[in-house]
N, CA, C and O atoms as a GROMACS GRO file, in nm:
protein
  444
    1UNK      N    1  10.532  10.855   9.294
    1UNK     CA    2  10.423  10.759   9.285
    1UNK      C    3  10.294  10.821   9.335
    1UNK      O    4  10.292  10.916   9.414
    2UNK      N    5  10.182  10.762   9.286
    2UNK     CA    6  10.062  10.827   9.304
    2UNK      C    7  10.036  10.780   9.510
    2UNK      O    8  10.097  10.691   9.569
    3UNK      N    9   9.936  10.867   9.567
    3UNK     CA   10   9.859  10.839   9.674
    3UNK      C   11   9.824  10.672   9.721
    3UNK      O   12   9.844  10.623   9.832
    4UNK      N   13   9.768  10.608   9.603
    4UNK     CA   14   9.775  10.475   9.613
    4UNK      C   15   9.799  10.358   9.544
    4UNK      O   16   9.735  10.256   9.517
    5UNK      N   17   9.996  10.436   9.506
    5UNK     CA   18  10.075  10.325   9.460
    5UNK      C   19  10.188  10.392   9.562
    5UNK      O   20  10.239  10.503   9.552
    6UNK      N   21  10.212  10.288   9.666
    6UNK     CA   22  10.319  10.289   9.710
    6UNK      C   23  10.429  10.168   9.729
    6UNK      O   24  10.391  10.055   9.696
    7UNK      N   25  10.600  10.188   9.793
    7UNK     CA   26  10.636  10.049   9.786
    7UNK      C   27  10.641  10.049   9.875
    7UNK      O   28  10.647  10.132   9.965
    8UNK      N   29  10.641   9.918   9.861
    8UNK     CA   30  10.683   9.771   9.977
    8UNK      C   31  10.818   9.715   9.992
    8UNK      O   32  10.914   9.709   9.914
    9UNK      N   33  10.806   9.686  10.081
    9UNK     CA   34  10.958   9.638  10.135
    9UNK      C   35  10.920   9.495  10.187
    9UNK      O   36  10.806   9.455  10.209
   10UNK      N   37  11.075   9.401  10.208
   10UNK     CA   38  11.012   9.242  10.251
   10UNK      C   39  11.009   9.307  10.412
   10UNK      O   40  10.986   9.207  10.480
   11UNK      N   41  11.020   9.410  10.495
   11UNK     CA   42  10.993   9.415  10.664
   11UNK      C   43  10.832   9.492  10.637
   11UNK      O   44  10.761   9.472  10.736
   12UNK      N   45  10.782   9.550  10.561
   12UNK     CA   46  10.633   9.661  10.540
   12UNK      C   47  10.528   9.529  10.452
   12UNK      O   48  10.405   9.531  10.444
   13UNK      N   49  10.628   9.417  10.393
   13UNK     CA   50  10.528   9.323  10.304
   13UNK      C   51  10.409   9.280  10.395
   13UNK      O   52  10.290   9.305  10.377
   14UNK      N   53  10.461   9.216  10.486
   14UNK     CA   54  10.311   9.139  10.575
   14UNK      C   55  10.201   9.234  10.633
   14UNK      O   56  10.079   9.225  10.613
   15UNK      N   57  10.270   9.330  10.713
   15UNK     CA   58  10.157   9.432  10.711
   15UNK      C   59  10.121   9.528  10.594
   15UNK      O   60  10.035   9.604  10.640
   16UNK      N   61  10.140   9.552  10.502
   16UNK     CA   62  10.062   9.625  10.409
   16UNK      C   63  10.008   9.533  10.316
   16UNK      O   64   9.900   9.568  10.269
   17UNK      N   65  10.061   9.408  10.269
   17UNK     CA   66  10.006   9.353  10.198
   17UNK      C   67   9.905   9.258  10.290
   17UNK      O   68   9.788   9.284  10.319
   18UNK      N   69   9.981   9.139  10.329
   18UNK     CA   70   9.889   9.053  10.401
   18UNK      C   71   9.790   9.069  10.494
   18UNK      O   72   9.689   8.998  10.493
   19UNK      N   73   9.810   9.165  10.580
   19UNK     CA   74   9.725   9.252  10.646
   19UNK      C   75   9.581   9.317  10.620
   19UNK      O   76   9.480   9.339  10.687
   20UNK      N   77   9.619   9.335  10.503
   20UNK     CA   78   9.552   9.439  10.471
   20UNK      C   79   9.379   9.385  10.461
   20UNK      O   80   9.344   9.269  10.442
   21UNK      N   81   9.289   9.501  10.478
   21UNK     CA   82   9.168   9.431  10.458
   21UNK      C   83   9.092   9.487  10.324
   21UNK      O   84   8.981   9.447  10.290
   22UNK      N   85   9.171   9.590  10.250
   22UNK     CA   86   9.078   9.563  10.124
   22UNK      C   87   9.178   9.485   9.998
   22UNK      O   88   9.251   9.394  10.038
   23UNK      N   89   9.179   9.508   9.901
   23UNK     CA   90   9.239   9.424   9.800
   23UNK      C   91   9.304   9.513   9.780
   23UNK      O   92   9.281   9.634   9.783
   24UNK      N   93   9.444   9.419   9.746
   24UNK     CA   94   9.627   9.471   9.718
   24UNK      C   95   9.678   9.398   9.606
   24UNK      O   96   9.692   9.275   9.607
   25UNK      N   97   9.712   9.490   9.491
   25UNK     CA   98   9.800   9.426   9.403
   25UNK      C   99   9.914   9.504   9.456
   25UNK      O  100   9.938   9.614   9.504
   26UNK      N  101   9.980   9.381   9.420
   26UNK     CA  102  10.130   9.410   9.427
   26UNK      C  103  10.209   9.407   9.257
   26UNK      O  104  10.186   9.312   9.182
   27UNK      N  105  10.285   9.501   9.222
   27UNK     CA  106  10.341   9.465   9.127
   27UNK      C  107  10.524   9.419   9.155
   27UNK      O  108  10.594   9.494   9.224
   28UNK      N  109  10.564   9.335   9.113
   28UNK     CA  110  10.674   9.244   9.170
   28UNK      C  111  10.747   9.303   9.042
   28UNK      O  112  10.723   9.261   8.928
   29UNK      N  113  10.835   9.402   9.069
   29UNK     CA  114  10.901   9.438   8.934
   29UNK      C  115  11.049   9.526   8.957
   29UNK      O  116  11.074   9.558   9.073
   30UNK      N  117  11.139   9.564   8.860
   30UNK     CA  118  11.298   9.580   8.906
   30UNK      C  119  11.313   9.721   8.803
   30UNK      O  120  11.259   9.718   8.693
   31UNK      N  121  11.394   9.849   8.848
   31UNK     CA  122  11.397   9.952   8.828
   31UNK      C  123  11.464   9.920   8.676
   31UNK      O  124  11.442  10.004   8.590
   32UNK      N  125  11.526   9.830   8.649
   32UNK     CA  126  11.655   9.819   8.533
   32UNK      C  127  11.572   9.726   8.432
   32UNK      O  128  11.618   9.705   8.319
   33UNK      N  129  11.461   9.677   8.471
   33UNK     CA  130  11.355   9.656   8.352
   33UNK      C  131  11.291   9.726   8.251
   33UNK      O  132  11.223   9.825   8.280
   34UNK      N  133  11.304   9.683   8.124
   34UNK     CA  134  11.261   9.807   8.052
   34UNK      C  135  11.112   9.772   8.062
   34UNK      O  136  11.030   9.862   8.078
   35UNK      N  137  11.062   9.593   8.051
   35UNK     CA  138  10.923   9.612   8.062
   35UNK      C  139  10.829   9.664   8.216
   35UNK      O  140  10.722   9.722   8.232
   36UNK      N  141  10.913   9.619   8.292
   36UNK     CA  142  10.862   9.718   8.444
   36UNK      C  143  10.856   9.854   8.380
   36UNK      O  144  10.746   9.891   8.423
   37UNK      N  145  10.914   9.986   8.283
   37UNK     CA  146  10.922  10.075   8.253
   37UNK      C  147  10.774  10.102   8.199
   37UNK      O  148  10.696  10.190   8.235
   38UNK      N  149  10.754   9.996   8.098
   38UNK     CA  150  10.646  10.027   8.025
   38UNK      C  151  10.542   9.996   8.154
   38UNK      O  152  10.483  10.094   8.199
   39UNK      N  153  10.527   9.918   8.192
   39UNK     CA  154  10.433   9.899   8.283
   39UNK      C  155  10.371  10.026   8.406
   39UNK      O  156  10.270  10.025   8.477
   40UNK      N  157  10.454  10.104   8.395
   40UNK     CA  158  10.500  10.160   8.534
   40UNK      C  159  10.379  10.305   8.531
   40UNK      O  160  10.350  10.357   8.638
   41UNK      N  161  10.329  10.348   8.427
   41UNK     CA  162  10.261  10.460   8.416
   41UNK      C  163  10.100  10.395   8.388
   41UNK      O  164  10.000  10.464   8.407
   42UNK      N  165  10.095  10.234   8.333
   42UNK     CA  166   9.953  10.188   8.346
   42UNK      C  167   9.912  10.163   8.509
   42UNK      O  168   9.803  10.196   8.555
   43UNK      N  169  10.015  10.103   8.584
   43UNK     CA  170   9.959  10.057   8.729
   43UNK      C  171   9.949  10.207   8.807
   43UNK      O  172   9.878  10.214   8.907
   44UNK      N  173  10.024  10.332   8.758
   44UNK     CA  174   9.972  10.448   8.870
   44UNK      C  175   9.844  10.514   8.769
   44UNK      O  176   9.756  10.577   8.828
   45UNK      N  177   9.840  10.508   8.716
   45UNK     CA  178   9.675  10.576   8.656
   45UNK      C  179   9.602  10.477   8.701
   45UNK      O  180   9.536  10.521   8.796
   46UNK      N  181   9.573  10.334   8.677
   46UNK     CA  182   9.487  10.272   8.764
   46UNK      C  183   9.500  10.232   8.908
   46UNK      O  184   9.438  10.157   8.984
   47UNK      N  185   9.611  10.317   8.917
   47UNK     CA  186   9.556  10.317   9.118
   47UNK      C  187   9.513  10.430   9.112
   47UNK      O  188   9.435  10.423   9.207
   48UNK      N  189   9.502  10.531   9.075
   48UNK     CA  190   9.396  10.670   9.110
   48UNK      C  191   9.256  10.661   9.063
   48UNK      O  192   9.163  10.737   9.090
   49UNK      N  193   9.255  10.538   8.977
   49UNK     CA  194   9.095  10.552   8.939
   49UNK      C  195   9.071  10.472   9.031
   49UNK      O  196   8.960  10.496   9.079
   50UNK      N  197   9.134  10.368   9.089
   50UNK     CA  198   9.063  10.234   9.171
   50UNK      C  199   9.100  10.281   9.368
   50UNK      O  200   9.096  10.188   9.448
   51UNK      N  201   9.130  10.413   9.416
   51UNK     CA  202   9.160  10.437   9.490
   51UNK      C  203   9.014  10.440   9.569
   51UNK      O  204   8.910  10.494   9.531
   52UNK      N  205   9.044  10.354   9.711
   52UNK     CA  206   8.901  10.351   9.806
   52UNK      C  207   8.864  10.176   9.753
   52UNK      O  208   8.806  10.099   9.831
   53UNK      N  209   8.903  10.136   9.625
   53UNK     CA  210   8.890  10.009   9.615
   53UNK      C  211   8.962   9.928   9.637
   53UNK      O  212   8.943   9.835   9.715
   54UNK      N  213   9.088   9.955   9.554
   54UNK     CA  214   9.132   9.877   9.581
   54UNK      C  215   9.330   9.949   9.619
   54UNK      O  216   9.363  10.058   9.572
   55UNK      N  217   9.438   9.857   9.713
   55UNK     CA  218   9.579   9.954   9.704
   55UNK      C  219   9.683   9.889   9.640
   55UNK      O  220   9.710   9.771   9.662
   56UNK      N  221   9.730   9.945   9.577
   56UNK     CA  222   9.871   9.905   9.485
   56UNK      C  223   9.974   9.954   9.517
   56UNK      O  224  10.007  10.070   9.540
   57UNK      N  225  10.040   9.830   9.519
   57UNK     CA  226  10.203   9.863   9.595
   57UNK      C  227  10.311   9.826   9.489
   57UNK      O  228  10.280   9.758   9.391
   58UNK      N  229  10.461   9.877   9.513
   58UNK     CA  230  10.532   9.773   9.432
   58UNK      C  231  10.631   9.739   9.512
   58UNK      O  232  10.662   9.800   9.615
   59UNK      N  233  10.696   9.622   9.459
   59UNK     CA  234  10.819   9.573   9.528
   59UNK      C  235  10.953   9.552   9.434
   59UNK      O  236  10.956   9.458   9.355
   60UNK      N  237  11.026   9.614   9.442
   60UNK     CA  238  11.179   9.606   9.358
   60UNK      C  239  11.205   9.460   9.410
   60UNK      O  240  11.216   9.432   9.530
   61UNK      N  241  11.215   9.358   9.292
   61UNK     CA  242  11.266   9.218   9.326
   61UNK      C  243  11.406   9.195   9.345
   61UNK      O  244  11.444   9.086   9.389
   62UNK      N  245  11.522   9.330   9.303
   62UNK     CA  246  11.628   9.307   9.320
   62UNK      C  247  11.712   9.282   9.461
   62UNK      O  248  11.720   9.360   9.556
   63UNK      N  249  11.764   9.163   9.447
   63UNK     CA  250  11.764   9.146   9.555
   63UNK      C  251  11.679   9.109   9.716
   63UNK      O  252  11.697   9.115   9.838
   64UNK      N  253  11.573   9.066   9.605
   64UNK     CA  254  11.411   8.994   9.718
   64UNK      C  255  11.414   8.846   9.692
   64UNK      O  256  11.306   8.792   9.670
   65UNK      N  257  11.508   8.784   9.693
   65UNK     CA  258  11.482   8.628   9.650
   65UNK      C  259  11.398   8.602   9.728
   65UNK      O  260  11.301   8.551   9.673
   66UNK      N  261  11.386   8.615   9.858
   66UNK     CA  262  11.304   8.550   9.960
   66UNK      C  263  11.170   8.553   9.944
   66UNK      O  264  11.100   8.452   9.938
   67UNK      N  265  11.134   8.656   9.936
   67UNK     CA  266  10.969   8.750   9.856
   67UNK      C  267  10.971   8.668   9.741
   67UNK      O  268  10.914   8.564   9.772
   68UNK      N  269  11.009   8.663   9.627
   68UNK     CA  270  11.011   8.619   9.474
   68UNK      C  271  11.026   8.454   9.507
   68UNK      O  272  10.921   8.401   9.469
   69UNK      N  273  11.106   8.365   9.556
   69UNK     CA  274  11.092   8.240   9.550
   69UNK      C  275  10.908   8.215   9.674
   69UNK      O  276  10.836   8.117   9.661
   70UNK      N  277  10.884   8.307   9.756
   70UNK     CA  278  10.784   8.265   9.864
   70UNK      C  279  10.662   8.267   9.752
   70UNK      O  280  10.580   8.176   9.746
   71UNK      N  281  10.661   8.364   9.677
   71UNK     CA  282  10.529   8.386   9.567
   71UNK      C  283  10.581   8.337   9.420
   71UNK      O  284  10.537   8.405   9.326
   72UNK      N  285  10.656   8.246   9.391
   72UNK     CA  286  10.681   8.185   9.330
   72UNK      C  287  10.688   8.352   9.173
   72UNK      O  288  10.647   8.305   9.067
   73UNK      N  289  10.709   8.435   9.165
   73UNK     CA  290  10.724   8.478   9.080
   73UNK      C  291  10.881   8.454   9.005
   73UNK      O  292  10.986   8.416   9.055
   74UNK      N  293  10.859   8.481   8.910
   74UNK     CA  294  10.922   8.400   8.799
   74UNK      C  295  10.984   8.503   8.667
   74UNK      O  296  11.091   8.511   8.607
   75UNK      N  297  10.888   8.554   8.662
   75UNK     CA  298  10.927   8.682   8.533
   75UNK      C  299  10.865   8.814   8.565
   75UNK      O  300  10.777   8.801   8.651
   76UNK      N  301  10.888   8.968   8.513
   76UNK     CA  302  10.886   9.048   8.547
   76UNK      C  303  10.840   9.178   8.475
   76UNK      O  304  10.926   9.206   8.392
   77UNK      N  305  10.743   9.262   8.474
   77UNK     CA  306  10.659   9.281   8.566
   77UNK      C  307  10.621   9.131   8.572
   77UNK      O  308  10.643   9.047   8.484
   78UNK      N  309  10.535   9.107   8.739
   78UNK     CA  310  10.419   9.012   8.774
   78UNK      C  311  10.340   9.136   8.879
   78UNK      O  312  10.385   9.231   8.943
   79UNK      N  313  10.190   9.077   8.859
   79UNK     CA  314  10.060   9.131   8.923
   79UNK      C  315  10.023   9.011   9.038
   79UNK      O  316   9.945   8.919   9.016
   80UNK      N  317  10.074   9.026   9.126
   80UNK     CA  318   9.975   8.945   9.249
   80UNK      C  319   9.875   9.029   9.253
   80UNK      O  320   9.896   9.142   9.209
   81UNK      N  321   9.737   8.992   9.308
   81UNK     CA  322   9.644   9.033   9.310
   81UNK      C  323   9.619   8.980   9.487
   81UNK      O  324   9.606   8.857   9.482
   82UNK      N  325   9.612   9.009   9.579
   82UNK     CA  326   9.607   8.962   9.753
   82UNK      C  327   9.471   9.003   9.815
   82UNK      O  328   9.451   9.123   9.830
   83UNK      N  329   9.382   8.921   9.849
   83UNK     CA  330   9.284   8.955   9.986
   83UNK      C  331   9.327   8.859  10.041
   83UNK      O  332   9.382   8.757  10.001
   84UNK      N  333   9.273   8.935  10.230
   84UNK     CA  334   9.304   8.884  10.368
   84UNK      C  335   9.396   8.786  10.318
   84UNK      O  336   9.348   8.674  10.327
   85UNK      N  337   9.502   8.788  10.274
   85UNK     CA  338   9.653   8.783  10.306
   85UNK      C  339   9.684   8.615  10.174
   85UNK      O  340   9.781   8.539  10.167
   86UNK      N  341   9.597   8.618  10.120
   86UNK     CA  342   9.596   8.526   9.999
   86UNK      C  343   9.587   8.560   9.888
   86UNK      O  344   9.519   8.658   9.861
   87UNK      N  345   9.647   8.493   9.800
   87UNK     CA  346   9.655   8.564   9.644
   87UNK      C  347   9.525   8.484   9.588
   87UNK      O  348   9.470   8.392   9.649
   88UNK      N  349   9.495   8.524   9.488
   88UNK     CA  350   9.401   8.514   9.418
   88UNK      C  351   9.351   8.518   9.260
   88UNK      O  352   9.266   8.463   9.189
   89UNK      N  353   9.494   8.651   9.246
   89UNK     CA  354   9.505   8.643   9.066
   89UNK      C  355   9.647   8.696   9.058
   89UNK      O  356   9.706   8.771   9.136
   90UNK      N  357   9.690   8.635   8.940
   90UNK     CA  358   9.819   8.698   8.901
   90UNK      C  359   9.799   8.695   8.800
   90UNK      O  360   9.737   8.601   8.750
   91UNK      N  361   9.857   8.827   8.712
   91UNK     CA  362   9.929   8.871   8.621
   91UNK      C  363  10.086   8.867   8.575
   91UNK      O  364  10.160   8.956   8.616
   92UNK      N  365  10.124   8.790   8.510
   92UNK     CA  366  10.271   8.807   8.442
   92UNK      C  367  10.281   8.857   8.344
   92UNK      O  368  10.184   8.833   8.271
   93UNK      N  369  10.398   8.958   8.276
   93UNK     CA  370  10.406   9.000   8.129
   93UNK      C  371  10.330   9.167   8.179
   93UNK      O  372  10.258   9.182   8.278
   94UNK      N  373  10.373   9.285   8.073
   94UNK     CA  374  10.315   9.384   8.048
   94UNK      C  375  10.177   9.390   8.033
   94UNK      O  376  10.159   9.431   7.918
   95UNK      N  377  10.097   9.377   8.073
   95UNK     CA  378   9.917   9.472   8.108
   95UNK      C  379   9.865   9.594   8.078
   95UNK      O  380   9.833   9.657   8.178
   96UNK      N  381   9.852   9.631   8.007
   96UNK     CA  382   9.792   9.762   7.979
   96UNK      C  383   9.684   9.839   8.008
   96UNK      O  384   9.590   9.760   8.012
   97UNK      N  385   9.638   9.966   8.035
   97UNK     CA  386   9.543   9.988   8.105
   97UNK      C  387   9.425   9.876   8.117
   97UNK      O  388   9.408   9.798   8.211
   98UNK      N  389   9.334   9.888   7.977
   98UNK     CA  390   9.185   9.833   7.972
   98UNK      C  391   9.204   9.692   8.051
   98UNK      O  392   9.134   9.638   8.137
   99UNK      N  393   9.331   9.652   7.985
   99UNK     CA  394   9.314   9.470   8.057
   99UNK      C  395   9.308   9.447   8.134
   99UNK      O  396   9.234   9.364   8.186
  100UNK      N  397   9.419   9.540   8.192
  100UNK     CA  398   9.438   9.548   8.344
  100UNK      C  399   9.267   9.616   8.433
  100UNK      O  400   9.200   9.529   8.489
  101UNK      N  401   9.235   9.703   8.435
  101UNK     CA  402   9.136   9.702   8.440
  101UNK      C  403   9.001   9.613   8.428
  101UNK      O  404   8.931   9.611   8.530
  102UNK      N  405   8.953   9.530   8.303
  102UNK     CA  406   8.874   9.418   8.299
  102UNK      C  407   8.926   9.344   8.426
  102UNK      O  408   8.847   9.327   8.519
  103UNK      N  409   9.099   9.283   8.439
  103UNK     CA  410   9.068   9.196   8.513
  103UNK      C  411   9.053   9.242   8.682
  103UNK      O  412   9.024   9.167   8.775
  104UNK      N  413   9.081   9.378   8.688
  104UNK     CA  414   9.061   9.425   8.818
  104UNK      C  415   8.889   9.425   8.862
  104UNK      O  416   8.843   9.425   8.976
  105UNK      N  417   8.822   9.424   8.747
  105UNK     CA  418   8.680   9.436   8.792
  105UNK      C  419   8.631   9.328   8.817
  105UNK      O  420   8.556   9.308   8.912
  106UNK      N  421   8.673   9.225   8.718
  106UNK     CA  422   8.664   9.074   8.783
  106UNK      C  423   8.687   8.992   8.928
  106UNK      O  424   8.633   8.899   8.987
  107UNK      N  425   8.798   9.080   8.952
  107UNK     CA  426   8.834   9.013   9.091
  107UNK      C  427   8.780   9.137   9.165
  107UNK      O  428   8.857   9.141   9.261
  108UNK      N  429   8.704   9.230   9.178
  108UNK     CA  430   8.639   9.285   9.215
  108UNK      C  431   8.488   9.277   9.256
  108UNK      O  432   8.431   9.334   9.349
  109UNK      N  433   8.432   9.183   9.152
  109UNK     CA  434   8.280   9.143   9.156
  109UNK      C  435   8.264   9.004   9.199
  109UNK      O  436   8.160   8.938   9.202
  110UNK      N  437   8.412   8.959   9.240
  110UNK     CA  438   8.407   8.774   9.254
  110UNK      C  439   8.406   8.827   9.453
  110UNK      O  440   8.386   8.739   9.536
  111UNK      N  441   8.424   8.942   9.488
  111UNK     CA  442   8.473   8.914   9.671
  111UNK      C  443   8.317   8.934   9.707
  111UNK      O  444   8.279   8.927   9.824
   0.00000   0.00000   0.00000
């Protein structure tokens, strides 16, 4: 994984995510997904362009009910989007660079 895509765990979730003071997507996604697969090379190229802005983590849901029922995610990949320890945007379904991007700049020019 790139410099700033790393994972998360449910004991590292509150401090790296909630904690945190710049903006954290999290991607909520499972190794045995084929669409987590596709997903998986758009979210580390845009954490090296968005590095210093913003940090991207992921979390393997297998076996995270606790994490997955607390953020109500539902299907897989999902994009939480987190400042100071609140979500703010989510993404469900495959994202692809540009989109993903547009909406990162959005919630970028809204803080």
């Amino acid at each position: 994984m790139a410099d700033n895509y790393n994972e998360v765990t449910p004991d590292t979730f509150a401090e790296k995510v909630l904690q945190a003071s710049q903006l954290v997507v999290v991607n909520f996604s499972a190794q045995q997904s084929n669409a987590c697969k596709i997903q998986e090379p758009e979210i580390e190229a845009i954490s090296k362009e968005y590095q210093g802005r913003a940090t991207f983590t992921k979390l393997d849901v297998t076996g995270q009910e606790d994490l997955t029922n607390q953020w109500k995610v539902e299907g897989i990949p999902t994009l939480i989007f987190f400042k100071s320890g609140h979500e703010i945007h989510r993404i469900t379904g495959i994202v692809m660079r540009d989109k993903l991007r547009r909406q990162l700049e959005g919630v970028l020019l809204a803080e």
